[in-house]
C-alpha positions as CSV (number, residue, x, y, z in Angstrom):
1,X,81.7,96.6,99.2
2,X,81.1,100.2,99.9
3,X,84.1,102.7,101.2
4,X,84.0,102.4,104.6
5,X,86.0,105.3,105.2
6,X,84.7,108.1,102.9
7,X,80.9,107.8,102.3
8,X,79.8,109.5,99.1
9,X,83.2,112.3,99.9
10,X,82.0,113.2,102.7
11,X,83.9,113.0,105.5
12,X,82.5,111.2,109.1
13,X,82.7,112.9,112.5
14,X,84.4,110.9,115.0
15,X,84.0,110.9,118.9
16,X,87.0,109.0,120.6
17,X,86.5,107.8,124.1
18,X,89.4,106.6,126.2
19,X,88.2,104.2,129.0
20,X,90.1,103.4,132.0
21,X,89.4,101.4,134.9
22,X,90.8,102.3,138.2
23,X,91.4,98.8,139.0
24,X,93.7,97.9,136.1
25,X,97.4,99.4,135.8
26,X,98.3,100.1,132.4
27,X,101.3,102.0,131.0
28,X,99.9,103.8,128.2
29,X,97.5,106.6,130.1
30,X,94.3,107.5,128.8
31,X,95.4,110.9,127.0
32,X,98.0,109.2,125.0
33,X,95.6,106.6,123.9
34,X,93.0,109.5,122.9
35,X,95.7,110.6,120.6
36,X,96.7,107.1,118.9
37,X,93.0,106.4,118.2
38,X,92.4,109.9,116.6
39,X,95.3,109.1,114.4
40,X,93.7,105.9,113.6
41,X,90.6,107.5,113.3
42,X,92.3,110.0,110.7
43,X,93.7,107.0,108.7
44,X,90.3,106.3,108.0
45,X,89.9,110.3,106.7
46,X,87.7,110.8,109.2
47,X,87.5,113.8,111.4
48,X,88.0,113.4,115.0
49,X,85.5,116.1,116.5
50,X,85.2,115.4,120.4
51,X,87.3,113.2,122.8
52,X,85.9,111.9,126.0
53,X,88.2,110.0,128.8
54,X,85.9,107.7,131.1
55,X,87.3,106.5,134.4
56,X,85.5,103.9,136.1
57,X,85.7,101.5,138.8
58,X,85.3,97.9,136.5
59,X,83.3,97.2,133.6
60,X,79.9,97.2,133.4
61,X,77.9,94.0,131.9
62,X,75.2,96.3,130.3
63,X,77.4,98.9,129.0
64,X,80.9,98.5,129.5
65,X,80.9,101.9,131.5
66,X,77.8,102.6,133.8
67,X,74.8,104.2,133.1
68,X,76.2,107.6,134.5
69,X,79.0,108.0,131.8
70,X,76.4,107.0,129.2
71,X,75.0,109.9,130.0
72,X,77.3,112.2,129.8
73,X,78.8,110.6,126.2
74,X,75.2,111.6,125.0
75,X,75.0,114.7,126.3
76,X,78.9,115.1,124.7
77,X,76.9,114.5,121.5
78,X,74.3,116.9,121.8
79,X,76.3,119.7,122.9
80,X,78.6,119.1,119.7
81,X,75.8,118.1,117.6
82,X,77.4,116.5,114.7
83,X,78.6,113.0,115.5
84,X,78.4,110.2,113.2
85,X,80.5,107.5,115.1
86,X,81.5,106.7,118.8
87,X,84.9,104.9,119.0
88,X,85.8,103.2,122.5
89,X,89.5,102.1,123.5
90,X,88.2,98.8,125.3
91,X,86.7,96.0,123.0
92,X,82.7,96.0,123.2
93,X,80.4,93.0,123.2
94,X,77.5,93.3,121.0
95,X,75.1,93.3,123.4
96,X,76.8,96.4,125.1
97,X,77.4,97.8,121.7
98,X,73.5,97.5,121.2
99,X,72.7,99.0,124.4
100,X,74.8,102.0,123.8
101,X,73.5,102.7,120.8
102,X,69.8,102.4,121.7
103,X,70.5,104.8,124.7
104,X,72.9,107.3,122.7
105,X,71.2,107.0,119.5
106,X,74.9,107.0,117.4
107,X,76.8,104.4,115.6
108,X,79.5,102.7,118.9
109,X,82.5,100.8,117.6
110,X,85.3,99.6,119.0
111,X,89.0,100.6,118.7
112,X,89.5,96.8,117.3
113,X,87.1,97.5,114.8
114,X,88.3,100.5,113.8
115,X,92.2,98.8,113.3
116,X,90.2,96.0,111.3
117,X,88.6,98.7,108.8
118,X,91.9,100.0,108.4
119,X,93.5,97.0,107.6
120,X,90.7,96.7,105.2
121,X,90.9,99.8,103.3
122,X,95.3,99.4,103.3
123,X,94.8,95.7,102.0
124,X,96.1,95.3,98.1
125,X,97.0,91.7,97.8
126,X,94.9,88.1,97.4
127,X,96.6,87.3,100.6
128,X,96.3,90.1,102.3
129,X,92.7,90.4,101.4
130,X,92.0,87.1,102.8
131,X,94.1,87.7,106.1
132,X,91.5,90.5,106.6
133,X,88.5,89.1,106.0
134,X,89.4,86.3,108.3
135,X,90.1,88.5,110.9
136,X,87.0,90.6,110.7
137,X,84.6,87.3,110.3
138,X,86.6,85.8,113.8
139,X,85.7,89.5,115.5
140,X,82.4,89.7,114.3
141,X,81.3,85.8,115.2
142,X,80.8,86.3,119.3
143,X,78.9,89.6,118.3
144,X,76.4,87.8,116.6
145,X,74.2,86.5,119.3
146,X,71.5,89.2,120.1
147,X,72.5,91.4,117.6
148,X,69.4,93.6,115.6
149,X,68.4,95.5,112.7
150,X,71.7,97.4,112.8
151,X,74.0,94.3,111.4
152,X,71.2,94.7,108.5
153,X,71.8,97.8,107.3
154,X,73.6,98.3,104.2
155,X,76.4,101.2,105.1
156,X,79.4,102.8,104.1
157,X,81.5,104.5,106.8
158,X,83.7,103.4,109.8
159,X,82.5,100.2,111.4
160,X,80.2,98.9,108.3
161,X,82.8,97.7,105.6
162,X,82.9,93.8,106.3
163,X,81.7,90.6,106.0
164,X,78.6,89.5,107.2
165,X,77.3,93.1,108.1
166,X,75.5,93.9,104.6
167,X,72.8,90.3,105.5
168,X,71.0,89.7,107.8
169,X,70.8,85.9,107.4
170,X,74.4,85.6,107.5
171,X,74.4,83.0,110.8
172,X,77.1,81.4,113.0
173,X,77.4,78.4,110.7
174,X,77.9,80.1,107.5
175,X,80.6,82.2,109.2
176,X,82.2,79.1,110.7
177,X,82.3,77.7,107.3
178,X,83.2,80.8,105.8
179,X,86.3,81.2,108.2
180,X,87.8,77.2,107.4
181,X,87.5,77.9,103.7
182,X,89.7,81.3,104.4
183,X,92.1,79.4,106.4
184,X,92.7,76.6,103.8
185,X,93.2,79.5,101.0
186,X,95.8,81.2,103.5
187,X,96.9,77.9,103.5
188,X,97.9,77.5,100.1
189,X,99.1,80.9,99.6
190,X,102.2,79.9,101.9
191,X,103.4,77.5,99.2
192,X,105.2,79.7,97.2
193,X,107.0,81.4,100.3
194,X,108.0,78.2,101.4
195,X,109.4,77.3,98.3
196,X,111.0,80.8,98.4
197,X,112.5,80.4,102.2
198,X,113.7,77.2,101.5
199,X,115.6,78.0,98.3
200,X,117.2,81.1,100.1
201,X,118.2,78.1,102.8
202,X,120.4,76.0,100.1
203,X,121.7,79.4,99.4
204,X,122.6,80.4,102.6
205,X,121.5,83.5,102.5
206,X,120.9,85.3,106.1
207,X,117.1,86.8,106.3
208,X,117.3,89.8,108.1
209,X,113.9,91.3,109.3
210,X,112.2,94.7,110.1
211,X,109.8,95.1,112.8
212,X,108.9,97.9,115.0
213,X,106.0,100.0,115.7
214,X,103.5,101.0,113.0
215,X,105.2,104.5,111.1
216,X,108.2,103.9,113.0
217,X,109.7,104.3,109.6
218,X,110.6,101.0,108.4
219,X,110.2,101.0,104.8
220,X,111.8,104.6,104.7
221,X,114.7,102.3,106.3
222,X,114.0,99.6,103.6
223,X,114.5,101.9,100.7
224,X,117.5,103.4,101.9
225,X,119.4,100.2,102.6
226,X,118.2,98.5,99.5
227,X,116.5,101.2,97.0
228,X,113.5,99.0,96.9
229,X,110.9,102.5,96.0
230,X,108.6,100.9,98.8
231,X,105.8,103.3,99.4
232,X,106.1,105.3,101.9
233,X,103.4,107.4,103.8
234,X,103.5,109.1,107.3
235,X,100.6,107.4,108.6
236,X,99.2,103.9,110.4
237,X,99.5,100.7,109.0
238,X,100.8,102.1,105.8
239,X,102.1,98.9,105.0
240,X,100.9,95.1,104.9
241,X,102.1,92.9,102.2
242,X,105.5,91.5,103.1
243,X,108.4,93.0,100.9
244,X,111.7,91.5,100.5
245,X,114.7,92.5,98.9
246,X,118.3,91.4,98.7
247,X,120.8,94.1,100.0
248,X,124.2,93.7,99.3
249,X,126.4,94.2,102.5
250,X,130.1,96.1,102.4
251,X,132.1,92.6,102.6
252,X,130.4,91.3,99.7
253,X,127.8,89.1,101.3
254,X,124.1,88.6,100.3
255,X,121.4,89.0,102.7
256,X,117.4,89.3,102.2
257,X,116.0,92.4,104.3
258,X,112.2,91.6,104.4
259,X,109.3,94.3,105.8
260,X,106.3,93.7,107.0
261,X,103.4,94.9,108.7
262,X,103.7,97.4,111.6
263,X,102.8,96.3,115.2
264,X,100.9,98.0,117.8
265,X,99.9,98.0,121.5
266,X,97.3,95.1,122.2
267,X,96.9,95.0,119.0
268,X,93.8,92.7,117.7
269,X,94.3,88.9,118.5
270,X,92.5,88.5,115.2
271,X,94.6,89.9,113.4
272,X,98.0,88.7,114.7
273,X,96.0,84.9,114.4
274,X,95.2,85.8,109.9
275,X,99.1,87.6,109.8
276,X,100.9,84.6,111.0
277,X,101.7,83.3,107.9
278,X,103.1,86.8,106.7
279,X,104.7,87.3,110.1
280,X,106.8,84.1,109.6
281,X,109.6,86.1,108.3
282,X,109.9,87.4,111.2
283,X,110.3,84.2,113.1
284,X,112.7,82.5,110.4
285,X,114.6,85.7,110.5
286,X,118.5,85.2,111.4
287,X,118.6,88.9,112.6
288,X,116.1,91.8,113.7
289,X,116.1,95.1,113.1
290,X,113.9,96.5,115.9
291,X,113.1,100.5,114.0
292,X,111.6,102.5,117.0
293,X,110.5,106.2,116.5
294,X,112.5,107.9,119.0
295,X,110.9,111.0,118.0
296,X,107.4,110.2,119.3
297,X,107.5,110.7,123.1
298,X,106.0,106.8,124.1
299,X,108.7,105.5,121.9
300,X,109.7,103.1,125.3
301,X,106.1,102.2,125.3
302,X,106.2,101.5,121.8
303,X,109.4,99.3,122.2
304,X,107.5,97.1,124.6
305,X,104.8,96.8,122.9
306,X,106.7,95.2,119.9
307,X,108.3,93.2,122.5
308,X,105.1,91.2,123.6
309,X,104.1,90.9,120.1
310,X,107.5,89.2,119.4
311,X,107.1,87.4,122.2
312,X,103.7,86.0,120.9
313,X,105.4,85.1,117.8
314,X,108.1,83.3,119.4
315,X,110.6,85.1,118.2
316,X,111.7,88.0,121.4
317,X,115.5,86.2,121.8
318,X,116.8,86.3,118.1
319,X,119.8,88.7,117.9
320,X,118.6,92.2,117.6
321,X,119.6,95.6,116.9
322,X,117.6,98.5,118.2
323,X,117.5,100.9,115.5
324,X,116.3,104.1,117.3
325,X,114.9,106.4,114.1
326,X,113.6,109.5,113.1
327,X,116.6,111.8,115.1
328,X,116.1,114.3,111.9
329,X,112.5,115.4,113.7
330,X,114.6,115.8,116.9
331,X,115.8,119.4,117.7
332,X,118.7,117.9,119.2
333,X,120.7,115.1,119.0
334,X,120.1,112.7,122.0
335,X,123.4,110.2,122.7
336,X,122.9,106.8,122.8
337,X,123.6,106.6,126.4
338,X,121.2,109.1,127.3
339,X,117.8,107.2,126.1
340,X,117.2,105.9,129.3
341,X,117.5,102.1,128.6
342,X,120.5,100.0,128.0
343,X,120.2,97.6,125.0
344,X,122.9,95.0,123.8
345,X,123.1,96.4,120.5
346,X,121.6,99.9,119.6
347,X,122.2,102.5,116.8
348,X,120.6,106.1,116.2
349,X,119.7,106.9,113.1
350,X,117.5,108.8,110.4
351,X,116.7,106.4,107.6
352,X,115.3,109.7,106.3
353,X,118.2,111.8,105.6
354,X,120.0,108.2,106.1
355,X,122.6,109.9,108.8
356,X,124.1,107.4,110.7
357,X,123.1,105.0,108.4
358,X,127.2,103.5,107.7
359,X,127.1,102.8,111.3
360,X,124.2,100.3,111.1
361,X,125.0,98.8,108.1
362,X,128.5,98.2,109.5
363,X,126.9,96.8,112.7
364,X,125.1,94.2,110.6
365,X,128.0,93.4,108.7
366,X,129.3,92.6,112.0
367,X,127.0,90.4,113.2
368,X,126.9,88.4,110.0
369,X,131.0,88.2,109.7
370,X,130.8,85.9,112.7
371,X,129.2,83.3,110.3
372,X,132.0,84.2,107.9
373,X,135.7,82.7,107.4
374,X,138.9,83.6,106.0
375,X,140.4,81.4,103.7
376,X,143.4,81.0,101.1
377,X,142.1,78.8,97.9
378,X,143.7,77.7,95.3
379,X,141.6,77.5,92.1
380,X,142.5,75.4,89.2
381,X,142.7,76.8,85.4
382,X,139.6,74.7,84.4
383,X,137.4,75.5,87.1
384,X,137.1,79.4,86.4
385,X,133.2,78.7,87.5
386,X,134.7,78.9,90.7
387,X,136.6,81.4,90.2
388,X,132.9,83.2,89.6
389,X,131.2,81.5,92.0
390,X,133.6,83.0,95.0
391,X,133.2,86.6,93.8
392,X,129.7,86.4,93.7
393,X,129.4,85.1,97.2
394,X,132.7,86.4,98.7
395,X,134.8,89.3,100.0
396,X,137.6,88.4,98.0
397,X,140.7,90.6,99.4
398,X,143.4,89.0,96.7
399,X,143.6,87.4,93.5
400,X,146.7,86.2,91.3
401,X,146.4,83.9,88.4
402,X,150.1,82.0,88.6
403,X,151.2,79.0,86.3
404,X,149.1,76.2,88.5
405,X,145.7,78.0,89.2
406,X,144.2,81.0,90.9
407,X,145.0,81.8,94.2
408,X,142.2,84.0,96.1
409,X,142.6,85.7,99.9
410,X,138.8,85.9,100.8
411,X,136.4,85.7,103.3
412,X,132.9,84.0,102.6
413,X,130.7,82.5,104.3
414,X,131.5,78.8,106.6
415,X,129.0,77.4,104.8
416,X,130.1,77.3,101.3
417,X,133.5,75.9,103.2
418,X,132.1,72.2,101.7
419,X,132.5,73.2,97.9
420,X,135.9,74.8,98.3
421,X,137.5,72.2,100.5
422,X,139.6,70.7,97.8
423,X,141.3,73.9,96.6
424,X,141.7,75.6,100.6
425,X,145.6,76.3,100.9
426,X,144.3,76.4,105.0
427,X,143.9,74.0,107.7
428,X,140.3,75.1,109.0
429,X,138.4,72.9,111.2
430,X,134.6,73.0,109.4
431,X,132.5,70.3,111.5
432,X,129.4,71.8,110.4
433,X,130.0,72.8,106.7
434,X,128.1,72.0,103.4
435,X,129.6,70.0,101.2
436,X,126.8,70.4,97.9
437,X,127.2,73.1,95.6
């Protein structure tokens, strides 16, 4: 497929238009939406050369906006007279993106396009090659009907890289079919995961995951709490293949710290739908850390808006710390107490400069010691696999070899209480404990 981004190096001119409709009551106003689509626009290396904000009373069946605002978009693109691409806020049927075009004479997208090319472009792996293409073929489907010569056109730039846009005989049913075959792949592809999640299980191994806000700084955080060299980029969507690493807490214990794509207000139904099977981390995860920007000045916003998508997921009430990032960008510290919202556990950090960064690793440690217990064990002389076995997977405050055995102070996790019950020196009541090791 051709770069949709960069045809032949040269960069395409973009006109964002922010539409809002007096009738509807959003939170995010129209100038702060003008600026997240021209940085979305710019992860495409395009250049944003015009922004236009459209109020109107309800949408419009022809044209989403009214003849009147038509009008003066077009005569926006005259006056600037080098506009390649129109990008709107508010998803556009086809038959409204065909009448807009017609009248303006420009290539219109939408603003759910434009996240679907870049999800396109950031995509490196099988899977999440496939997660794409199935969302793009589920967004381009209703925009088949009564759409022309323009879904014929070979192209390269924003709007044109996708499936089913470089033939014209590409029809419903070979889309349909298409779109099963990519969900059996994804599928398949979850196999391996599984087999991952559930050997972490019989482990016992906590999964702690990152979400937040795309280049709230996540995989900054990821690197510094685990050295994993993750890729980092200040930018949108930056990341999309899930990455997981173990990270060695202060008391010893293991847990996995996975990463994973960035969220985003109303972000594409598509594409949470072809990410579910990544995004399952996130719902098996035993603890979230929630990385908001506090830098950026909708970081609230932003904070609610990975709250719905959580709550999509299914996965809004697992314990959670805020981790409120970025303070090094500040040019003064802000308290905790004076962001403006109370949350049950919050931390302020720079995963950056990594200042503050004991403080959250000691929350989570924290958290996690609840699932922990202290125990005296006694270990005999023969069984020094133990022995290995508890330092591996244990804080281990004392040890002594004496004439009968190895006796251990430690603290480790309730479930490996099973395998040590015949050498604990304790009376501990363990109901729910696993006896295999």
């Amino acid at each position: 497929m051709d770069d949709l981004l960069n045809l032949k190096g040269v960069k395409q001119k973009i006109l964002v238009v922010a539409v809002e409709f007096k009738r509807e009551r959003k939170i995010w106003l129209a100038q702060d939406i003008l600026e997240e689509m021209k940085a979305l626009a710019e992860a495409c290396e395009a250049e944003v050369v015009g922004e236009f904000i459209c109020k109107v009373d309800k949408p419009s069946a022809n044209n989403l906006i009214g003849k009147g605002k038509v009008e003066e978009i077009k005569s926006l693109c005259d006056n600037i007279g080098d506009v390649d691409i129109i990008i709107f806020s508010e998803d556009i049927k086809g038959s409204q993106q065909r009448n807009l075009e017609e009248y303006i004479g420009k290539t219109v997208i939408d603003r759910t396009r434009l996240i679907l090319d870049i999800f396109a472009r950031r995509a490196t792996t099988r899977e999440g090659k496939t997660q794409v293409e199935l969302a793009q073929l589920q967004y381009l489907l209703p925009r088949l009907i009564g759409h022309g010569v323009d879904m014929s056109q070979q192209g390269g730039g924003i709007g044109t890289l996708g499936p089913g846009e470089t033939k014209l005989e590409i029809d419903r049913r070979r889309i349909s079919q298409r779109i099963d075959k990519l969900k059996r792949e994804l599928k398949g592809m979850v196999t391996d995961r599984e087999v991952t999640r559930s050997r972490r299980k019989e482990n016992h191994v906590p999964l702690i995951s990152l979400v937040g806000y795309t280049n709230a700084g996540k995989s900054t955080l990821m690197n510094a709490l685990t050295g994993a060299n993750q890729r980092t980029q200040d930018g949108l969507f930056t990341t999309l293949a899930s990455l997981s690493r173990q990270w060695n807490l202060p008391n010893n214990q293991k847990a996995i710290l996975s990463d994973t794509v960035g969220f985003m207000h109303d972000l594409p139904h598509n594409l949470i739908e072809s990410f579910k099977a990544t995004l399952e981390e996130v719902q098996q995860a035993d603890l979230l850390l929630h990385v908001v920007d506090l830098s950026n000045p909708n970081f609230k916003h932003m904070y609610e808006a990975v709250i719905e998508v959580l709550t999509q997921l299914g996965a809004n009430e697992k314990p959670t710390i805020v981790v409120f990032n970025k303070i090094d960008r500040l040019p003064e510290r802000i308290p905790l107490k004076d962001i403006g919202t109370n949350f049950e556990k919050a931390v302020i950090i720079s995963a950056l400069s990594k200042e503050n960064l004991e403080e959250l690793i000691n929350m989570v440690t924290v958290i996690l010691d609840e699932g922990m217990a202290q125990v005296n064990v006694l270990i005999p002389m023969n069984r020094a696999d133990l022995v290995g076995f508890i330092h591996e997977n244990a804080d281990v405050i004392s040890k002594e070899y004496q004439e009968d055995g190895c006796h251990l102070t430690c603290r480790i996790s309730k479930h490996f209480l099973g395998s040590l019950r015949p050498f604990l020196l304790d009376s501990i009541e363990d109901k729910d404990v696993n006896e295999k090791y």
